[in-house]
N, C-alpha and C positions, 0 to 999 in steps of 0.2 A: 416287429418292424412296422414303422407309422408310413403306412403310403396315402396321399393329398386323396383327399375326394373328387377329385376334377384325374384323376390316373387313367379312370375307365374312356375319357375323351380324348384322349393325347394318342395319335396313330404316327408312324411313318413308312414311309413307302422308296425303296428305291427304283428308279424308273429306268427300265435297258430297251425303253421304246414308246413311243418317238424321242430320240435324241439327235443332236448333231456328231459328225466326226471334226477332222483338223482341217477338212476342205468346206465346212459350212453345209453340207448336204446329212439328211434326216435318215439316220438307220437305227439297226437294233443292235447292240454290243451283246459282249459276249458278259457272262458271270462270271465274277470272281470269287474261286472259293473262300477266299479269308473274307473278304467282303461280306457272304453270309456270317462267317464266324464272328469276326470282328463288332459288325453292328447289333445281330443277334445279342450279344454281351452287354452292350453299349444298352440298346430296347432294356431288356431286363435291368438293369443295374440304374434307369434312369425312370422306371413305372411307367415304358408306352404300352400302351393297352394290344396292338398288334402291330408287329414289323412287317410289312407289303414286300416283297421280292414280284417287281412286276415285268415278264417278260411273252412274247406272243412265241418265241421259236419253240416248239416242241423239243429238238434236242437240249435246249438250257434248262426246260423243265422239267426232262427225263433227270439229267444229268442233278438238279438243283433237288428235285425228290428222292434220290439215291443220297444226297448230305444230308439230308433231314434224318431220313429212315434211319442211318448207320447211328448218327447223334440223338436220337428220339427210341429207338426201338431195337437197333443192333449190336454187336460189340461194343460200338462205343456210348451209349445209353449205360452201360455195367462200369466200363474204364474209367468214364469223365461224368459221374449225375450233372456237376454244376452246367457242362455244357448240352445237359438234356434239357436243365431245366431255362437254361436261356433260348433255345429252340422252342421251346413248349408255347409263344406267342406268334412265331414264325408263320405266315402265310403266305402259300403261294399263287400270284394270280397272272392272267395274260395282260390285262389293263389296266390302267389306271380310270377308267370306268367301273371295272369288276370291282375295285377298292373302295369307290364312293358307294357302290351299290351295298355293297358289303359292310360299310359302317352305318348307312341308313338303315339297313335291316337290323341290325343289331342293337340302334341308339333311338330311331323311329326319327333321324334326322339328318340331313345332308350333312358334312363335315365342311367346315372352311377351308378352303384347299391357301395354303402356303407354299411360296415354291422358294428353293435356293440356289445359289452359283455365284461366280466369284464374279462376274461381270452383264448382274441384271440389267435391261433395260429402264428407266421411270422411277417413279419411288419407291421406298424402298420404308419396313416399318422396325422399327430398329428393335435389338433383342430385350430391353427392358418393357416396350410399351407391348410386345408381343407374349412375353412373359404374363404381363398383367391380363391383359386380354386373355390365356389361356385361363388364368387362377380365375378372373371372376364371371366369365361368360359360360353358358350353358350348353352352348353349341361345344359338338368335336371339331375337332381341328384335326384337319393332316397337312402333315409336314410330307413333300415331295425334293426327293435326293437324286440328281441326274447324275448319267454316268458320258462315259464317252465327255464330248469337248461341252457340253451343257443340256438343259432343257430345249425342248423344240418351242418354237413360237407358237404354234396350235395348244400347248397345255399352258405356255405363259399367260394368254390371252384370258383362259380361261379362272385363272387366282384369284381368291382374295385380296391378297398379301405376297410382295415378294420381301422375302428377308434380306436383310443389310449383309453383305459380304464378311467374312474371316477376315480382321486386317491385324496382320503382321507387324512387326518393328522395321521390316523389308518391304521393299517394290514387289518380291518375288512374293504370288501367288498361284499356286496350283497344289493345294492340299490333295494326298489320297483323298476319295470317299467317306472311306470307314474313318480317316483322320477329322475330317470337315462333319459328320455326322454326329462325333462324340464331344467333340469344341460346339457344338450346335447344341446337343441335351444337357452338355455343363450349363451353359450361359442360361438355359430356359424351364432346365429342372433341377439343376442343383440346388445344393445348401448354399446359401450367403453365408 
């Protein structure tokens, strides 16, 4: 298998805090277990160098460590390798702080933080110039995935880059997560 030289800078992170609800007020959502499964799959199958599950509640991340262990090192680590080895990039953190800290250590550089949602604020940099940007630039990049009704304005502020929305043949937009994350590593790792 040929994977890009630019693999080991490609991160994403899904964020369950700060986020908004349906009432426009900043909380922490809950995890979805397919959500781990799902993008898990998605990370491996598209060479991101590590998937972020980023949550501060203790019980999401007792809960979120108990689907690791089972998929990584328990019963199902024996029943399913393929889904051990899509876990095997999985990390778990409280911030999206912790994330950036954690790929600076690791690359000896801050990552571009990228944010997504179906109704960004400002410009937006569309998936081929973003594309290009990953393949020739040096710096990591993280891609940030909100949950709940989008990102909070305290991490928008804080971007690079927000990316161009999922546009449909429809009006209707509100993709799953794990749907808008995997339409998101086609358009920017796939094969042409």
């Amino acid at each position: 298998m040929t994977v890009s030289p630019m693999a080991e800078l490609f991160y994403i992170a899904l964020l369950h805090y700060p986020v908004y609800n349906k009432n426009g007020q900043v909380v922490a959502t809950a995890v979805a277990n397919m959500d781990v499964h799902d993008i898990a799959r998605a990370a491996c199958t598209y060479g991101v160098e590590r998937f972020y599950i980023l949550t501060p509640i203790p019980a999401q991340r007792e809960l979120v460590t108990k689907i690791l262990q089972h998929w990584q090192e328990g019963y199902g680590a024996h029943y399913n390798p393929g889904r051990r080895e899509a876990f095997r990039n999985v990390c778990l953190l409280g911030s999206l702080e912790e994330a950036t800290e954690d790929i600076a250590a690791a690359t000896g550089r801050s990552p571009k933080l990228v944010v997504t949602g179906a109704n960004l604020p400002g410009a937006r940099v569309t998936f081929a110039d973003l594309r290009a940007r990953i393949r020739d630039d040096s710096d990591p990049y993280l891609l940030v995935f909100g949950t709940g009704w989008g990102i909070a304005e305290e991490v928008l502020v804080r971007a690079d880059f927000a990316l161009e929305p999922i546009k449909g043949i429809r009006d209707y937009n509100h993709l799953s997560v794990r749907s808008a994350v995997s339409v998101v590593l086609d358009r920017l790792r796939g094969r042409l």
